[in-house]
KOLVOVEX-352201 format. One record per residue (C-alpha): x, y, z; residue number from 1; residue in three letters. Coordinates in nm, 2 decimals. Layout:
N
X, Y, Z, NUM, ALA
...
// end
This chain:
262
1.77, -6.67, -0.31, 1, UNK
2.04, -6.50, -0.32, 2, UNK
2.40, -6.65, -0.45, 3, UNK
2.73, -6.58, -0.27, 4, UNK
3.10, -6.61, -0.31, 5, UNK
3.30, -6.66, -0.06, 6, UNK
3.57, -6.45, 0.07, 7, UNK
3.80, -6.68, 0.19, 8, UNK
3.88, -6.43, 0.53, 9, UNK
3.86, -6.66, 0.84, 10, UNK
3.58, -6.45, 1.02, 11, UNK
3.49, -6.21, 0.77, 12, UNK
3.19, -6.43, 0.56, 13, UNK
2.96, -6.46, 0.91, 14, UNK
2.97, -6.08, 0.88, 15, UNK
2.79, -6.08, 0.53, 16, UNK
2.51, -6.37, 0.54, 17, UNK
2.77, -6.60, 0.41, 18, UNK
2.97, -6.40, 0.13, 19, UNK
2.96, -6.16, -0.14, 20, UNK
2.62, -6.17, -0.35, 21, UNK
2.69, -6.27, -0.70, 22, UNK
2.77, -6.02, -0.97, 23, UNK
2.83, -5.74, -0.73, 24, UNK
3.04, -5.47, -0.80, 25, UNK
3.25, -5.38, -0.42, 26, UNK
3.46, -5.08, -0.35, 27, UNK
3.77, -5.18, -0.09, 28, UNK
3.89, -4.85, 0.03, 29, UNK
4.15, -4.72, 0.31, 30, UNK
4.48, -4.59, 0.39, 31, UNK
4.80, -4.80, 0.24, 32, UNK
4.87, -5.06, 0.50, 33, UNK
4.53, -5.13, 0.60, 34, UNK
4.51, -5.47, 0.41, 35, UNK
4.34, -5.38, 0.11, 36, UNK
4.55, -5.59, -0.12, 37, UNK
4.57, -5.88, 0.12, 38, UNK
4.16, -5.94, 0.12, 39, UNK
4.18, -5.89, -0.24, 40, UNK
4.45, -6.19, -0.25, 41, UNK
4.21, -6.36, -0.02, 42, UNK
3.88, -6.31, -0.25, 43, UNK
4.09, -6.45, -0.57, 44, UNK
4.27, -6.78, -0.45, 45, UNK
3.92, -6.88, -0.26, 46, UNK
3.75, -6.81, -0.65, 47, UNK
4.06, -7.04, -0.70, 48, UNK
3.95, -7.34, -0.47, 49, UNK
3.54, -7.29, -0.56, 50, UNK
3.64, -7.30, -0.94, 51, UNK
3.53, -6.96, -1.05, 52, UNK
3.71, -6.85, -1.33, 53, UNK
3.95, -6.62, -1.13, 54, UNK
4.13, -6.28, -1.26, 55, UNK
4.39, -6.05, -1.07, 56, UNK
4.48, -5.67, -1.20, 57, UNK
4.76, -5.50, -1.04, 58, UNK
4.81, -5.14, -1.09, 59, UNK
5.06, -5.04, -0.83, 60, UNK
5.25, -5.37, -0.80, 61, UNK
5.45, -5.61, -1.07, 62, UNK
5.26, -5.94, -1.11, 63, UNK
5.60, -6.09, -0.95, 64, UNK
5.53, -5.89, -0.66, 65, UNK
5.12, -6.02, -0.59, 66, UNK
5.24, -6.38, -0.66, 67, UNK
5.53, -6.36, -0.40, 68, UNK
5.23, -6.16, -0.09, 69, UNK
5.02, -6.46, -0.22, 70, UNK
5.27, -6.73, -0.14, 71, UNK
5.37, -6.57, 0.20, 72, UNK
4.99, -6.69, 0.31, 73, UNK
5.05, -7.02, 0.12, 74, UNK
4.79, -6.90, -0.15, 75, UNK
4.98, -7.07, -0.46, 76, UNK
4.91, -6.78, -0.71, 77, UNK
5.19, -6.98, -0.97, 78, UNK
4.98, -7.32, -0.94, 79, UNK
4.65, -7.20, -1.07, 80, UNK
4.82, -6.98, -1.31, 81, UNK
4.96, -7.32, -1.46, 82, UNK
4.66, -7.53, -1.39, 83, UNK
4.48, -7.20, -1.58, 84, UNK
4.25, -7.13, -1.33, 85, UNK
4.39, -6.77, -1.25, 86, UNK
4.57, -6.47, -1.46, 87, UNK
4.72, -6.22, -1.34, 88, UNK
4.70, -5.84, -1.56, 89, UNK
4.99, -5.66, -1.50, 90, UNK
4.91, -5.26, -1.55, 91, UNK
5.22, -5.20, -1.39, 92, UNK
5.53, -5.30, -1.57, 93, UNK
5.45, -5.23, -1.91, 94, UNK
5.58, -5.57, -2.09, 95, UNK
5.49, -5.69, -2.39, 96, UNK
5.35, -6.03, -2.27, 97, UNK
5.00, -6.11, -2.37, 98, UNK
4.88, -6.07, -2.01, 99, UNK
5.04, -5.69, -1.94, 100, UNK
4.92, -5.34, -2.02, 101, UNK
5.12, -5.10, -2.20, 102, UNK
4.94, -4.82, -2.03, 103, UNK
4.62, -4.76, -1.80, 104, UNK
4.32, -4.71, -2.06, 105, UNK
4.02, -4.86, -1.82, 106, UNK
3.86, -4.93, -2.16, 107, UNK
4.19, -5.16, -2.32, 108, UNK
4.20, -5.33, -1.90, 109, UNK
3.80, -5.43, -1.95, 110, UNK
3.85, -5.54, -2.26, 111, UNK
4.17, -5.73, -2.10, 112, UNK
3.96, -5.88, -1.87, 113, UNK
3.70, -6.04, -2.06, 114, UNK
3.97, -6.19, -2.32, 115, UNK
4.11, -6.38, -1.94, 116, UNK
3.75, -6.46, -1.91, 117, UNK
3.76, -6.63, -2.27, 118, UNK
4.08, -6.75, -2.21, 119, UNK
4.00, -6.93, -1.86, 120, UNK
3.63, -7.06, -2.01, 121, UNK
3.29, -7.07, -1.94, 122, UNK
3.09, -6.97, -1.62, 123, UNK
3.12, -6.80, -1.27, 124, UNK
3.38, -6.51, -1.26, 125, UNK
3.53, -6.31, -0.98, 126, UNK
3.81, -6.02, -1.05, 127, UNK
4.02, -5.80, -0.83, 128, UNK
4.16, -5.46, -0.93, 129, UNK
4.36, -5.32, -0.74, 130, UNK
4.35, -5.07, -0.75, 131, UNK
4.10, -4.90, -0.97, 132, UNK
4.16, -4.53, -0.82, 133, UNK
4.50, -4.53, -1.05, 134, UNK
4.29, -4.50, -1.39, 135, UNK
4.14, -4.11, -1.28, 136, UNK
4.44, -4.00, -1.05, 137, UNK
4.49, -3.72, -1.30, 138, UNK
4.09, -3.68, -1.34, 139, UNK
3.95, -3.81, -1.01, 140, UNK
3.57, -3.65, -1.09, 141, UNK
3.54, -3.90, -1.37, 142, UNK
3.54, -4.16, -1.06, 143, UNK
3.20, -4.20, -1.11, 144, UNK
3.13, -4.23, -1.49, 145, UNK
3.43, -4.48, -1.51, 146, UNK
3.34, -4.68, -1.22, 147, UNK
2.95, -4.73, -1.40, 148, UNK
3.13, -4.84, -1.70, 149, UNK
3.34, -5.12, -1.54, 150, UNK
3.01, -5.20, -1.35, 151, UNK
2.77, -5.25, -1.65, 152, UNK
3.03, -5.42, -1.91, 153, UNK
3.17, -5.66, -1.63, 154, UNK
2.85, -5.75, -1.51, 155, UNK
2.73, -5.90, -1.86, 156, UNK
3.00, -6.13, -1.80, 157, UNK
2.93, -6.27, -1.49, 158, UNK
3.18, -6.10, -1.34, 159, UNK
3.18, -6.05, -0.94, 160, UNK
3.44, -5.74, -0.88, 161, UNK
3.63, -5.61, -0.59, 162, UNK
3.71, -5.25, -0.70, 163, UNK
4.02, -5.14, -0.45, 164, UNK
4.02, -4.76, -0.40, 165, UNK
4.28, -4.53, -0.25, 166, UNK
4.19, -4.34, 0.10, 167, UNK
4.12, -3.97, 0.00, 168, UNK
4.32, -3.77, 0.29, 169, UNK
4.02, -3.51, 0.27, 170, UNK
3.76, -3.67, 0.26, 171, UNK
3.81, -4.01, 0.45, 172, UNK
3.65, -4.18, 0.14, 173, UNK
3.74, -4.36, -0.17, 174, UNK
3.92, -4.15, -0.41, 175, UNK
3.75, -3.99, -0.68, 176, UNK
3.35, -3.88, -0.63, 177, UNK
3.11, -4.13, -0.70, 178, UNK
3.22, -4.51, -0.70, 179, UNK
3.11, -4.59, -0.37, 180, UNK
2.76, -4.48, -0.50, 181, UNK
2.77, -4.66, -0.83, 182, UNK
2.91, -5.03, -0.59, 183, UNK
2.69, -5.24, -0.43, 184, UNK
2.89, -5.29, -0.14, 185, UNK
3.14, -5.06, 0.10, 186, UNK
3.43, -5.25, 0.28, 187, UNK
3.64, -4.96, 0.45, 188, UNK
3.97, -5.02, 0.58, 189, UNK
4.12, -4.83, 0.85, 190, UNK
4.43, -4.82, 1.05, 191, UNK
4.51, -4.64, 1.39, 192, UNK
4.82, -4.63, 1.66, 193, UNK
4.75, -4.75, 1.99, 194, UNK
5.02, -4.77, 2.25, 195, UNK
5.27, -4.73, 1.99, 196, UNK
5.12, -5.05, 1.83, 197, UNK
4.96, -5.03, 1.45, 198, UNK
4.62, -5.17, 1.46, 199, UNK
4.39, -5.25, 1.17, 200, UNK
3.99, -5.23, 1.13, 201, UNK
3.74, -5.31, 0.92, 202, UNK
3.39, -5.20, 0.89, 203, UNK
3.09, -5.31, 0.63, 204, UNK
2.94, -4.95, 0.56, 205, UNK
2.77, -5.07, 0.29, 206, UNK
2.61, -5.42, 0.12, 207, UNK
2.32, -5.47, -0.08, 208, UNK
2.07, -5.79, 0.00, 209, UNK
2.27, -5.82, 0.32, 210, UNK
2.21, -5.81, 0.65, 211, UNK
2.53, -5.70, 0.69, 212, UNK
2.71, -5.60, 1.07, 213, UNK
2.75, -5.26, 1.13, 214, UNK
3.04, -5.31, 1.38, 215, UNK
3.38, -5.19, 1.31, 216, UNK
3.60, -5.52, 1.40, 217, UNK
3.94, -5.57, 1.45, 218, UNK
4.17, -5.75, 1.21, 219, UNK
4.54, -5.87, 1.21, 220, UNK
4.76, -6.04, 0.92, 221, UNK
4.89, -6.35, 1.01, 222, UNK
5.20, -6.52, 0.84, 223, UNK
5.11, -6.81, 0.65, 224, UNK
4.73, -6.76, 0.72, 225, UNK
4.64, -6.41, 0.61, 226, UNK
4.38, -6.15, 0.73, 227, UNK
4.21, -6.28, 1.02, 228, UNK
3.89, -6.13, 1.21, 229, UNK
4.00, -6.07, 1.54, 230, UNK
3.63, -5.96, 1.67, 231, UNK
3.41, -5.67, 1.69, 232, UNK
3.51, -5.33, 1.87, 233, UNK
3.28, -5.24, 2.14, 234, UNK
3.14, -4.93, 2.02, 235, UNK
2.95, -4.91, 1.72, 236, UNK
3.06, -4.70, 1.38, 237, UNK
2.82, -4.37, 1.52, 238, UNK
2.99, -4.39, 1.86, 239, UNK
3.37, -4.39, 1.68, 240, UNK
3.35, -4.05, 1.54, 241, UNK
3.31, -3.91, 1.90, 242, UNK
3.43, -4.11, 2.22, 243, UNK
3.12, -4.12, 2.47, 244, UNK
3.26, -3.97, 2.76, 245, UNK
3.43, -3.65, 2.55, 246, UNK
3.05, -3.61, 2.43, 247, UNK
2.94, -3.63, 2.71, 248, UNK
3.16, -3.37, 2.86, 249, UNK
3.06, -3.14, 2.57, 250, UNK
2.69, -3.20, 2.64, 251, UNK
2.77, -3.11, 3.01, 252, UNK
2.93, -2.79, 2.92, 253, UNK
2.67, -2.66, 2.71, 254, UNK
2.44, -2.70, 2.96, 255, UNK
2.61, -2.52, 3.18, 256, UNK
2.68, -2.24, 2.97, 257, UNK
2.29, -2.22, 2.84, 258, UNK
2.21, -2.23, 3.22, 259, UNK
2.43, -1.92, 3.24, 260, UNK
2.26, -1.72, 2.96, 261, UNK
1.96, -1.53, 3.07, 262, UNK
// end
């Protein structure tokens, strides 16, 4: 049987048999403003209320910052850091507090992590870096190698990890080849204007020992609740890249032309 961890999304667990399996390694990947950052709040504070031994890494934000988006959904980052049920890494700032990094080394933040673990105690561990993309921007084709190597140690530990990735403009995927190979699971963010509004999807491209939907929905962030799953689009993920009736018109037309050609 296979264990899972809640994601604390209202909507989003029904969507994955009941949560993320246990000692999976996720990519969360999309365009900034998607929500990336928000589910990752989400996953952390509900390892927070299901006693897992619960670890935050912020790369592009100050831990100020994460604990302030946490309290505008009533998640009370500050409480479980004092109760010592939660540190937050700061790979951002560069203080010289015990729970800071002076520079991003992926090998000094893993190590980082599994002296929280120590430090937090024994048993079931879930961690959120956010993002991972920012230890290869200058060397994006070691995506893959590094993205193994946070895999295998964290693993060992008991570690469940949501591994947040930057959109690549060019090729609509993670940035940096390879770590949505080397993860177990795909959650892709995506964002689109719609009669001047800003709209926000979701789709589960990829989870192993799930039978996972394969529906893009739509989501919305709510204040004081969070990300929210709004419900499914009506078209599935193949019929998105090409609206049906522009297909259509194209299969139309090539028939007509072939009909033409002697």
């Amino acid at each position: 049987m296979v264990r899972r961890l809640r994601t604390g999304v209202e909507g989003f667990d029904k969507l994955i048999e009941g949560g993320v399996p246990e000692g999976f390694f996720i990519a969360v990947t999309g365009e900034p403003g998607c929500g990336k950052t928000i589910f990752a709040i989400h996953f952390i504070y509900q390892g927070v209320l299901d006693d897992d031994k619960s670890i935050y890494v912020t790369t592009e934000e100050s831990r100020e910052s994460i604990i302030k988006q946490a309290s505008q959904f009533n998640m009370d980052f500050e409480k479980a850091i004092a109760e010592n049920k939660l540190i937050v890494i700061d790979a951002l700032m560069g203080r010289e507090d015990k729970w800071s990094l002076q520079n991003l080394d992926l090998e000094v933040l893993v190590g980082k992590i599994i002296e929280a673990k120590k430090e937090l105690g024994y048993g079931r561990a879930r961690v959120a870096i956010d993002s991972i993309s920012a230890f290869w921007l200058d060397k994006p084709a070691m995506a893959r190698r590094y993205s193994y190597y946070v895999k295998k140690v964290l693993s060992k530990w008991n570690f469940t990890t949501i591994a947040i990735s930057q959109y690549a403009i060019t090729t609509s995927e993670a940035f940096g080849w390879g770590i949505e190979h080397i993860a177990d699971g795909i959650i892709r963010f995506r964002r689109s204007i719609k009669s001047g509004e800003l709209r926000r999807y979701v789709l589960i491209e990829k989870m192993r020992q799930t039978n996972h939907n394969k529906y893009l929905h739509e989501i919305d962030i709510i204040p004081g609740k969070g990300l929210i799953i709004l419900g499914p689009l009506e078209r599935r993920k193949e019929d998105l890249s090409l609206p049906k009736e522009v297909f259509k018109k194209i299969i139309e037309s090539r028939k007509k032309i072939e009909g033409e050609i002697p």
